[in-house]
Steps between C-alpha positions, in 0.01 A plus 500: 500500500256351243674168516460504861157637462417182279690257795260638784181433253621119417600433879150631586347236233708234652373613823117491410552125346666360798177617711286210383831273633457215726534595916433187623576309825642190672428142396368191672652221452279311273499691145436423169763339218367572172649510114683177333884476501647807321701361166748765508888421612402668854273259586784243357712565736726727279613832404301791471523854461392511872708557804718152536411499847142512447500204228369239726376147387103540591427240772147400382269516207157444377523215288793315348712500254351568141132650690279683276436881676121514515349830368494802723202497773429147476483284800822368497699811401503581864455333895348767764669447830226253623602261211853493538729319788642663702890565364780244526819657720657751339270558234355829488106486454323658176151668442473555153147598310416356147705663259321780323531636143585793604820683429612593873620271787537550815779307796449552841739385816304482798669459799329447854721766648356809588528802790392228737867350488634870543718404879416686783696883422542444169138627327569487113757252481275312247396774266875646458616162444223447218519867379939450488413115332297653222670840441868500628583308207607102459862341488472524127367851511535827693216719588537727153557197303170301659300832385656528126469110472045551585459805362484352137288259592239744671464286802690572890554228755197551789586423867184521726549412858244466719417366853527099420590572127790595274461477086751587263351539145483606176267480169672507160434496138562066459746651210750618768397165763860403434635824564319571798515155655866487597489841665161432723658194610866644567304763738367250707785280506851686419459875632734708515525672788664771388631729802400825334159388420421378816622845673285659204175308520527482913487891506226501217309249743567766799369763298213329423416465839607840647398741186196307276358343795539722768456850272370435187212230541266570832245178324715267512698632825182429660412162394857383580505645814144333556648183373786521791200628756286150434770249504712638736717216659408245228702430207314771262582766749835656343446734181629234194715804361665477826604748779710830464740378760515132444550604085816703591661210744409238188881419358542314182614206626209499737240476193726214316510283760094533564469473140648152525301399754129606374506519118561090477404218337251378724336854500453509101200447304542605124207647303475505108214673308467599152584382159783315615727204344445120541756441826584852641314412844736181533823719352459745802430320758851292396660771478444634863533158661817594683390770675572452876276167549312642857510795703291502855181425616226754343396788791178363668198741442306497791141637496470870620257671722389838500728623803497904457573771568180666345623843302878519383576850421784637297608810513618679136404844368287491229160646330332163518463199707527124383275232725537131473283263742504097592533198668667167407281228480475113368388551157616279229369398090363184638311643747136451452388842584804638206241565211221686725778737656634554172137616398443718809878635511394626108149642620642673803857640304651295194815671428514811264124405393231718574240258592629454870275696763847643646557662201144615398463639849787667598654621140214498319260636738751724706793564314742356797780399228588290214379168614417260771523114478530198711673177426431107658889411430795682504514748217810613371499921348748475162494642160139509334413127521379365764457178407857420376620698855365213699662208339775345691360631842315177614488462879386290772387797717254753395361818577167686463583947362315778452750718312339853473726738320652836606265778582457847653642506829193641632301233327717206638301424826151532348649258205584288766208485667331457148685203475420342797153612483392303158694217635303447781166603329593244266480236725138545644291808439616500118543197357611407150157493298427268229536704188840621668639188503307395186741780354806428666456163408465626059837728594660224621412281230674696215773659735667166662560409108741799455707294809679246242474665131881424476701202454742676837179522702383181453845360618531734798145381635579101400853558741299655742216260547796255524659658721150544761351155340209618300536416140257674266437810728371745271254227312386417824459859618297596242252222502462479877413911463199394241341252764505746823170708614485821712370280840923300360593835512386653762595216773853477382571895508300494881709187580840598382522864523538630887511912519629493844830324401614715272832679490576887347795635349469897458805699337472873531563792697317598801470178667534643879139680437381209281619283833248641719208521248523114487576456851126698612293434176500874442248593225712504146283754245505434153629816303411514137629659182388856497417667174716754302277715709629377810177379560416109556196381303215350686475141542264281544328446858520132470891535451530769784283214724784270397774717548316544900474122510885452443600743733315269730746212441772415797819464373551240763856599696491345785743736708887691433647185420244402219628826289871527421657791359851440296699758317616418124843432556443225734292250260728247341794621667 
């Protein structure tokens, strides 16, 4: 017991360093080649200790034979995207950063594959290939084996699929590079396919669906469910997890061949960060060369409109209820108006911060539930940092959410309505003021620095700028947010942000009596937390005249067919 005691707390370490690990998305075509020739017999052309059919001749270098390797960081230790041609055939383009000092590096194989190349009835074709890919195990080792051969290392293989995106990663001690390398690039390019694992991991992707999703996790039920509600009949619109039904159907032979035709050559863009050695960016993208050289066209993704219908209710017994609210809109990091929403999106509910007014007036002020945030891009809920959780998500489409999360059922409506009512007051009769935004602006300052502190996040926001063709994102973020005023602010929130458009999600039970109160504006009280007394303390007139003034607010259903009701079983199915 005490030895396995001992494994749990050393998997759990392993666990907690792969968090800061790369999750990173597809690649342009036009990367970066960076380090000199490597002088080992690899880069010679023979043996190594690596996989023999991953010991490919690099194609291209940067400089010749005999080149000295300039110091790490200096100008010619790497080529952004912008600098470097676009790759020869078959040559698989690299984005590499300076080489740091420091000990841990960090490979990342971004594909531009993602849930939008799921085919019509088969929803989560891409994730259970990537999730069989990087834990069924490789031709040179089974499932077990793959674990026992990480484990000493304290690193795991990542495989983050997205919308557009799919990264396989992994950040290592550069003492066990060699180790390591063979195996990342043998789960790209020589899986295993094992018969049992793909039965085992295809159920584990069911139950993920059917018991965590559905049972176990009403927050992010509802902004997936929200996120099938906006882009419904556009490529986003299919849960990337995939549906119940279309999961079960999924045979293994079905995932290998669309393996083969998405995770190619043509798709790949390979990242390097960290205090790697002279000619490791060259040395993988050899080595995974003879991939499949094309696959088909990308999936186009077409702008989407705000389309309805209004409320989506889902039905599931419970003590609390989970909203999430939006719209898709246009919004991209080169958009002109990026910095001053990202200014009044912090003002008006930065996530888990208290200096948003969603949170100040409805937790803080009320005591409606933990906390209430809203987000200018799509935000992805997983593990305790957010920052590294939205790496490897970059999309062409974007949305506009208020994510406000679970509360008393008989708080829900007037939460709601809370919502909806600072939203709209934000917009004319209350403004962002100066000092607001003066503070925002100092939060901002300090917090967009804890974006990048790694080596892994660095990488994961160079691939993704490549991939959307921004280089320098974050730099550019943060001194764009300096130069904006309140009147900046202020006409990009009133010009962007359009109350009427948006979309709700609620998951709880009830929702035939909740129906009606949103279909005739019925007044919504706000209960508060009584005493041990039973008694609720007096609050202040000002905040009762508030609480009157939200109860004012429409909800804005337009009729029966603007509010939806849906039981529990039926989402994802």
């Amino acid at each position: 017991m005490r030895r396995a005691a001992l494994a749990l707390v050393a998997a759990a370490l392993a666990c907690s360093h792969a968090e800061d690990r790369v999750k990173t998305a597809s690649g342009s075509q036009a990367s970066g080649s960076t380090e000199a020739a490597p002088q080992d017999p690899a880069a010679a052309g023979g043996k190594s200790e690596r996989s023999g059919a991953l010991t490919a001749k690099p194609r291209s270098k940067v400089g010749g034979e005999g080149t000295e390797h300039p110091p790490p960081g200096s100008p010619a230790d790497v080529r952004t995207a912008a600098e470097t041609p676009v790759a020869a055939p078959n040559e698989v383009p690299v984005l590499a950063l300076p080489a740091s000092q420091k000990p841990m590096v960090t490979v990342a194989l971004r594909f531009t594959t993602g849930a939008v190349d799921d085919p019509k009835g088969q929803a989560g074709i891409t994730s259970l290939a990537a999730r069989v890919m990087s834990e069924g195990g490789t031709q040179s080792l089974d499932a077990r084996s793959l674990l026992l051969a990480l484990f000493p290392m304290a690193t795991s293989i990542d495989a983050r699929v997205d919308k557009e995106l799919t990264t396989f990663s992994a950040t290592v001690h550069r003492d066990n590079l060699e180790k390591l390398l063979p195996i990342l690039l043998d789960v790209v390019a020589h899986p295993r396919w094992d018969p049992r694992e793909f039965a085992r991991l295809r159920d584990a992707a069911v139950i993920d669906v059917e018991k965590r999703l559905r049972q176990g996790d009403d927050e992010n039920l509802g902004k997936e469910a929200l996120g099938e509600l906006l882009y419904r009949g556009h490529p986003y619109g299919r849960l990337t997890e995939g549906h119940v039904a279309d999961l079960k159907a999924l045979t293994l032979e079905d995932v290998k061949a669309h393996a083969a035709k998405v995770f190619t050559a043509d798709r790949l863009t390979v990242g390097i960060a960290g205090g790697y050695p002279q000619g490791l960016p060259e040395r993988v993208a050899a080595a995974l060369a003879g991939l499949p050289t094309a696959g088909p066209d990308h999936a186009a993704i077409p702008q989407q409109q705000p389309h309805g219908p209004r409320y989506l209710l889902i039905e599931k017994q419970g003590d609390a209820t989970a909203i999430s609210c939006g719209f898709p809109w246009q919004l991209s990091h080169k958009d002109p108006d990026w910095a001053a929403l990202s200014v009044a999106r912090s003002a008006f509910g930065e996530h888990r911060q208290f200096n948003g007014r969603l949170m100040q007036r409805l937790r803080e002020q009320r005591g409606l539930n933990y906390g209430d945030y809203a987000y200018i891009e799509h935000f992805q809920q997983q593990g305790g940092n957010a920052a590294t959780a939205q790496l490897g998500r970059a999309r062409h489409q974007q949305d506009f959410t208020v994510w406000l999360r679970p509360m008393q059922n008989e708080n829900r409506l007037f939460a709601l309505r809370a919502a909806l009512h600072e939203l709209s007051r934000s917009l004319d009769a209350d403004p962002f003021a100066d000092d607001e935004v003066r503070q925002t602006k100092g939060f901002l300052d300090g917090y967009l620095l804890l974006f990048d502190q790694t080596d892994a996040r660095k990488l994961g926001y160079a691939l993704d700028g490549d991939f959307l063709g921004q280089q320098d994102f974050l730099q550019k973020w943060r001194a764009a947010v300096r130069e904006v005023s309140a009147a900046d602010v202020n006409a990009a929130w009133k010009k962007w942000v359009k109350p009427d458009a948006l979309e709700c999600v609620l998951v709880g039970p009830g929702m035939d009596e909740a129906k009606r109160a949103l279909l005739s504006d019925a007044e919504t009280p706000m209960h508060y937390q009584k005493d041990a007394q039973g008694n609720v303390p007096e609050k202040p007139a000002a905040l009762l005249e508030a609480d009157r003034a939200v109860n004012r607010t429409p909800f804005g259903a337009r009729g029966d067919q603007d509010v939806v009701i849906v039981p529990i079983e039926k989402i994802f199915e």
